[in-house]
Each structure stands twice: as structure tokens, then as C-alpha cells.
Residue, then its C-alpha position, 0 to 999 in steps of 0.5 A: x794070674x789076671x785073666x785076661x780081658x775078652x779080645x775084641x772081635x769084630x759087632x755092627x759099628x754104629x755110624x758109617x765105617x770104612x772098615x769091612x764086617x766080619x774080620x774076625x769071627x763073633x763070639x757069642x758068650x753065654x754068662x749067668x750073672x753080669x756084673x757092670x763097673x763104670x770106668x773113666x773113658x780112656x783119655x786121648x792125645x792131642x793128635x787122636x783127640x783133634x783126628x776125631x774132631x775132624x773125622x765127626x765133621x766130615x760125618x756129619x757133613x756127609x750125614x746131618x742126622x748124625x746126632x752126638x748124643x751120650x753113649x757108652x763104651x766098652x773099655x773091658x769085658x773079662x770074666x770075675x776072677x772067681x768065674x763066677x759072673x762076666x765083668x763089663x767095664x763101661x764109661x760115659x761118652x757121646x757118638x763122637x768118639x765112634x769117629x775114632x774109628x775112623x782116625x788112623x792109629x787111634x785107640x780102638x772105640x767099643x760100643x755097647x748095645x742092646x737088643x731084643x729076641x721077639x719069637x714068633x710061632x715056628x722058632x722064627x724072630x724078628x728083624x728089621x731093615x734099617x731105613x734110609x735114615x738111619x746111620x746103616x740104611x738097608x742094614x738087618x738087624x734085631x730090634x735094638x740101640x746103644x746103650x745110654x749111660x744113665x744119669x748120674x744118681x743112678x746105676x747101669x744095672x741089669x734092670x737099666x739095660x732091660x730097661x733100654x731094651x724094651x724101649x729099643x723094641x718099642x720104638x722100632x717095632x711097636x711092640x710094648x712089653x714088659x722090662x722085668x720079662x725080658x730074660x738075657x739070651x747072650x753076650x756078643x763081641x764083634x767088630x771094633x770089640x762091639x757088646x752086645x747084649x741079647x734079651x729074649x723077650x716072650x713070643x707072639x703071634x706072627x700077625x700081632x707083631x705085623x699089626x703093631x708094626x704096620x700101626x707104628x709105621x703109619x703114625x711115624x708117616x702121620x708126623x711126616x718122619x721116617x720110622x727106624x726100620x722099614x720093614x721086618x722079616x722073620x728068620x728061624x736059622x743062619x740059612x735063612x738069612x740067604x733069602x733075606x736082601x742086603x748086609x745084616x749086622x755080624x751078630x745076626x748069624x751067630x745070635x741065630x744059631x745060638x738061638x737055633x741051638x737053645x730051642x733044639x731045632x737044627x741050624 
């Protein structure tokens, strides 16, 4: 018998979303070998098709910097019938089909996503707060982004995501460090079937990850722009979200746990 594909439950949406976080409980999968199949994006109807075009207007109206850049979706996520690997199917597509999401019966839209573990000394990581700028102001999450299909010549591989990843961290917290280092901590499914895909990258110290930050904090305000994250903070567990202000993804608590568990500390 097939097995079955793994049921979407509930990751962080990628755009504004009138639907409430933490619906459904996040599964955190732990799977050694990852294997990724490109699959044609699923076609729509005409009345889904037209309900997103205008959904992605009313977006960018609210939003200008809503950008309808390529993604790529998750169209099935279910284990090699040998159990020997986790098999992601995935297709090619833009930020506009996350408007449906917002279109009533529509089919349900699965972002892939990667992001990045960064320890630091006492088993605490780091995450960010979105800034205002961004599609989730105030938001906590990991250091991270969408998954961009890559050209056509070229496959959506282990390497690729690694790739991304180490860009994302980059990016967002200043920190350079090595693709072929990063080593793949979990697979999460959440809200909308959302994957994420967590890559522990190696630890540093405390005052060199703020450092870089800091650095990379002024040379965005130099070019007279908003970093993606406004500021860090440095959990070791799920209970120590409870001190951190505002939502954070709905990875978070669980990726923290699974974190705390691997690394023997108690959650």
C-alpha cells in the first residue's frame, strides 16, 4: 500500500494571513536522508485562479514591498516507500499564489523554507525579530527565508538548500559561514503544511554573532534601509520564549525542544 503523504499541519505563512498560528500542533520529523523531486505546480481553476489575482492586489495595496518573486511550494512531503529517506516534492511558482491562502476554498498553498540553528555558549541560539518592513513585523523567528527554485539547469539539492541557508544567515544576522558546514538538525510541518528545513550551523561566541550584527545593522542604515531583523535574542529552551515580547513563528517552540533534547539539557 502507498504511504501516505505527511498531513499539513500547521509553519509561519510567508505574507499577512488572516488565519490564527497554532491550529494544529508542528511536527518536527527527524529524517537522515532527504530526497527532493520537482513536480509541476498544481493547475487552478479559473474562479481560484481570478480569487488570487485579486487577493495579491488587495496585498500589495496594504503592503507595497510585497514582491512576487519565484518560490517554491510544497506539493507532498511523504516517506520513500522503503523508509529509507523523506521524499519532498516541490514546484516552481512566485509569492503570489500565497494569496491563496487567503481566497475561500481554495487549494491549500505549502511554503517550503529554510533556516539556520546558530548556537552560542550555554546551548542558547539565535533568533530574530522581524522588523517593521517586513511581510511579519515583530515576528520571532530563526534566521532564514523561502526556498527559491534554482535555475533550470540546475537541481534543488541538499547542497542547493545549504546553499540558501548560509545566505538567509548571512543576510540577516551578518554571520558568514560555510554551506558544506551546515548539517540538517529537522524537518518541520506547520501551519498551511509549511516545510521547514533546519540546518545547525557551528557555534560561536556570544559577542561575535552581536558584533556582526551590530556591523550589519549599521551598514543597512548607511544605505538608508531597514535590516530584515531588528533585533536578536538568545533562547536555550521553549520556557524561555516566555520572556521574549511578541508572536514568534510556530517552529519555534518545538524546533527549541527538539534542540534541548538533542543536546541532553531539560526543556
Amino acid at each position: 500500500m502507498k504511504n501516505s503523504p505527511v498531513t499539513p499541519p500547521p509553519a509561519p505563512a510567508d505574507m499577512p494571513a488572516d488565519v490564527p498560528a497554532g491550529v494544529r500542533p508542528v511536527r518536527v520529523l527527524d529524517a537522515a536522508d532527504l530526497r527532493l523531486v520537482e513536480t509541476p505546480v498544481p493547475v487552478l481553476s479559473a474562479e481560484h485562479e481570478e480569487g488570487m489575482e485579486r487577493a495579491w492586489a488587495r496585498a500589495v495595496a496594504a503592503q507595497p514591498s510585497l514582491f512576487d518573486g519565484p518560490a517554491a511550494v510544497c506539493t507532498a512531503l511523504e516517506p520513500e516507500p522503503d523508509g529509507s529517506a523523506l521524499r519532498l516534492s516541490w514546484a516552481r511558482t512566485s509569492y503570489r499564489r500565497l494569496a491563496l491562502r487567503r481566497v475561500p476554498g481554495a487549494p491549500v498553498v505549502s511554503s517550503v523554507f529554510v533556516s539556520v540553528v546558530l548556537p552560542v555558549e550555554g546551548g542558547r541560539i539565535v533568533v530574530g525579530r522581524m522588523s517593521a518592513s517586513t511581510a511579519a513585523p515583530g515576528r520571532w523567528q530563526l534566521p532564514g527565508g523561502n526556498v527559491e527554485p534554482p535555475a533550470r539547469h540546475r537541481a534543488l539539492d541538499e547542497g542547493e538548500l545549504r546553499r540558501q541557508a548560509a545566505k538567509e544567515l548571512s543576510e540577516e544576522v551578518g554571520v558568514d559561514t560555510d554551506p558544506a558546514g551546515l548539517v540538517r538538525l529537522a524537518v518541520t510541518v506547520g501551519e498551511h503544511g509549511n516545510v521547514g528545513l533546519h540546518y545547525l550551523a557551528p557555534p560561536l561566541p556570544e559577542q561575535d554573532v552581536l558584533a556582526r550584527f551590530a556591523t550589519l545593522l549599521a551598514a543597512e542604515a548607511a544605505r538608508g534601509r531597514a535590516a530584515e531583523l531588528a533585533e536578536l535574542a538568545l533562547p536555550a529552551s521553549p520556557a524561555d520564549l516566555a520572556g521574549i515580547d511578541g508572536p514568534h513563528v510556530d517552529y519555534l517552540a518545538p524546533l527549541l525542544e527538539h534542540w534541548s533534547i538533542r543536546r541532553g539539557a531539560p526543556s
